[in-house]
N, C-alpha and C positions, 0 to 999 in steps of 0.2 A: 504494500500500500504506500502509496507516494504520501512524502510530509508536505499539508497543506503552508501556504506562508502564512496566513494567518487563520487563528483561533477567535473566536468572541464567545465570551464567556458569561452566562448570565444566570444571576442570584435567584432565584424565584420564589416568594414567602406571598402565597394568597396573590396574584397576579393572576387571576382566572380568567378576567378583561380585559387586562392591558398587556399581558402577552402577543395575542392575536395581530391586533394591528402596529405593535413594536415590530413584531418577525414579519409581518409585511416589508416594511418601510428597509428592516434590515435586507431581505431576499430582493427589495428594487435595486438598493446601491450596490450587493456584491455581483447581482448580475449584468453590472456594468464594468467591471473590475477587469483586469487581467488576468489576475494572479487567483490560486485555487485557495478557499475561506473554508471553516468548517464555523458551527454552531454547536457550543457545548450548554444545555441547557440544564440548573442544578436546583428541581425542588428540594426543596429545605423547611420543613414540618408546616404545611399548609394545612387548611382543613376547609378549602374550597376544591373544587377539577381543576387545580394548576398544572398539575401532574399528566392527567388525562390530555386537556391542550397542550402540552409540552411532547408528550409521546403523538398524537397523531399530528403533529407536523414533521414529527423524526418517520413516521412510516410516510412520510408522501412527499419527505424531499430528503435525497441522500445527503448531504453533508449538514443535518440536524443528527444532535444526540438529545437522548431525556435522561436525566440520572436523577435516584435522590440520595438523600441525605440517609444516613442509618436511623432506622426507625425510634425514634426517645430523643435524637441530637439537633438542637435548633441554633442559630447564629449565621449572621451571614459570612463572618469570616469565616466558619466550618465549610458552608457551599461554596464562597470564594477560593477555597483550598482546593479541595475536591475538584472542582472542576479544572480548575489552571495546572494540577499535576496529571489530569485527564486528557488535556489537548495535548494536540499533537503537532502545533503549528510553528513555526518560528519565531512569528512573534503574538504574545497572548495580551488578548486585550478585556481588559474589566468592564461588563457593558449594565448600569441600571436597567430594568424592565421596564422600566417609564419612559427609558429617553430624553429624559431633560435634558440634554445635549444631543440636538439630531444627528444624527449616522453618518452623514455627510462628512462631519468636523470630523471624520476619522483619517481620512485622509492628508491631514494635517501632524497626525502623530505619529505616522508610517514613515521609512525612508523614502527617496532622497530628503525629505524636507527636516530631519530630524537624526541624520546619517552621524554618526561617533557617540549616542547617547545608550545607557543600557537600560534608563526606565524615562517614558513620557507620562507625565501627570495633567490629566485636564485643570487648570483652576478658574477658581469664579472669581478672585479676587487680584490675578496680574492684571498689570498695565495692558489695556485694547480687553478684558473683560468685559460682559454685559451680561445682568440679570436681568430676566422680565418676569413683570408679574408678581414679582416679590413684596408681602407688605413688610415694613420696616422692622417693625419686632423681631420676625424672623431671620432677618441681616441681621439684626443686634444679639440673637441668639448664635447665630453663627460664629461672630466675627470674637463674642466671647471666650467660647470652645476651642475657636482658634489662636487666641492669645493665650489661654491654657495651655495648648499644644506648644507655643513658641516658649512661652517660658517654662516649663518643666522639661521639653526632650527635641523640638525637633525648631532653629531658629531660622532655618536656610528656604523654608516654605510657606505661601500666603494662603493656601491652601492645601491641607493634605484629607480631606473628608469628602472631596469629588467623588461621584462614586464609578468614572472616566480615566482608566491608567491601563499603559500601554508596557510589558515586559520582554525583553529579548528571552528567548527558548529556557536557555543558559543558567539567566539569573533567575527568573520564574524558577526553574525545577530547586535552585541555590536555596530562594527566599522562605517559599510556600512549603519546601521539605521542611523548613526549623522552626515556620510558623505556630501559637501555640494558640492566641487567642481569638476567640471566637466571636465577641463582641464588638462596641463601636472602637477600640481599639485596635482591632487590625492594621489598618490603614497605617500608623503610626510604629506598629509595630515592624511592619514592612522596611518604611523607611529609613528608621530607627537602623534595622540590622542591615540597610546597604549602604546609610552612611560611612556605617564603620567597615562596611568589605570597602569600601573604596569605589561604588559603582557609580555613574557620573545618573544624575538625572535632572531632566529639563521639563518644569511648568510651563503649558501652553495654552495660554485663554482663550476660554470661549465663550461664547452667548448657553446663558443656561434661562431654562425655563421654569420657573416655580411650578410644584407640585403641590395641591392644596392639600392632599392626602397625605403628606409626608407627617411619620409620625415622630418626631423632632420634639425630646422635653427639656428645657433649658434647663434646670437646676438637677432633676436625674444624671440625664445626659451628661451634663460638666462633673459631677460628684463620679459616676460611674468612668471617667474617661482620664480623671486625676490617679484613681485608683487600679486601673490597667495602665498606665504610664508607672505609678510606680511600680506593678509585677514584672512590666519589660522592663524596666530598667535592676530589679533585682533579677530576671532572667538571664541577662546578659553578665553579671556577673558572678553569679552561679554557672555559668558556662551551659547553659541549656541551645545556645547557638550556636554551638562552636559546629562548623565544619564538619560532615563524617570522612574519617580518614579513605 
């Protein structure tokens, strides 16, 4: 079986709606593509037909998968793992099921245009970013979480909670092998451990779209995402990342 170039990879928790016309919107731009794409799709403890629309797209177009999650285990970093050590592509791309950033802007984090980098990160908050739709609270919620982010572990990023990032084969199999957590610390965790391998990565804004369904709780969320910043950072020095020989 030939290695596709690219993977997309997509989380799926209760997406029984918004699946269907994401994988549209996906199947118009790859079949404009050159280059060969697969669809790695990872229920993760849903309790609508996520599942069900996820496999009969995989039975009526060959470069769909449906996988889920082991039965009891929920988190999106758990399905974001699973699936990115499942693809098989060269370079593997983190895709929300929503789409807040159209499918389009992927092209933008693929080589030539991003050629010597080994992770591309969508952000909402670089210079030439644009949110739409967004009421204010919600930026202010954001932008919090991500000043927590800067000041406890990662200071080099304006955003790392896009849910928009692009991994060369390599470091993907590197990252998501030593990955531990499962919650909204993933993201941070990710980066966290390629800071320190050395791997180069490049923010690249985009136009993102507000989702009114996002279930986003500032004071959880921050309390919950101080407390996974300090497990990765007691992870790392416990050596729970270290490299398998």
């Amino acid at each position: 079986m030939s290695r596709p170039f690219l993977s997309i990879v997509i989380p799926a928790h209760n997406e029984e709606a918004r699946l269907p016309p994401s994988l549209a919107q996906i199947d118009a731009f790859l079949q404009q593509q050159p280059y060969e794409a697969e669809v790695v799709i990872v229920e993760n403890g849903s309790h609508d037909r996520t599942f069900e629309v996820a496999q009969a797209h995989a039975d009526s177009l060959a470069y769909v998968r449906a996988l889920q999650s082991p039965a009891g285990q929920r988190g999106k970093g758990l399905a974001v793992k699973q699936g990115m050590l499942a693809a098989r592509g060269e370079w593997r791309f983190i895709c929300d099921a929503d789409l807040s950033m159209r499918i389009d802007d992927l092209a933008r984090f693929l080589p030539p245009q991003t050629t010597g980098y080994d992770i591309i990160i969508a952000s909402r908050e670089a210079p030439g970013a644009n949110r739409v739709g967004e009421p204010t609270y919600r930026h202010l919620m954001g932008r919090i979480n991500n000043w927590i982010i800067k000041l406890a572990a990662l200071r080099s990023f304006e955003d790392t909670q896009c849910g928009f990032k692009l991994f060369r084969a390599s470091v993907a199999e590197d990252l998501f092998g030593v990955q531990r957590m499962n919650g909204i610390g993933f993201d941070v965790e990710l980066l966290f451990i390629a800071q320190r391998r050395g791997y180069t990565v490049k923010e690249v804004p985009i136009t993102w779209y507000y989702d009114p369904y996002s279930t986003m709780r500032l004071w959880d969320d921050s309390l919950n995402m101080l407390r996974e910043i300090w497990q990765i950072r007691r992870n790392w020095q416990q050596g729970y990342y270290a490299r398998a020989d």
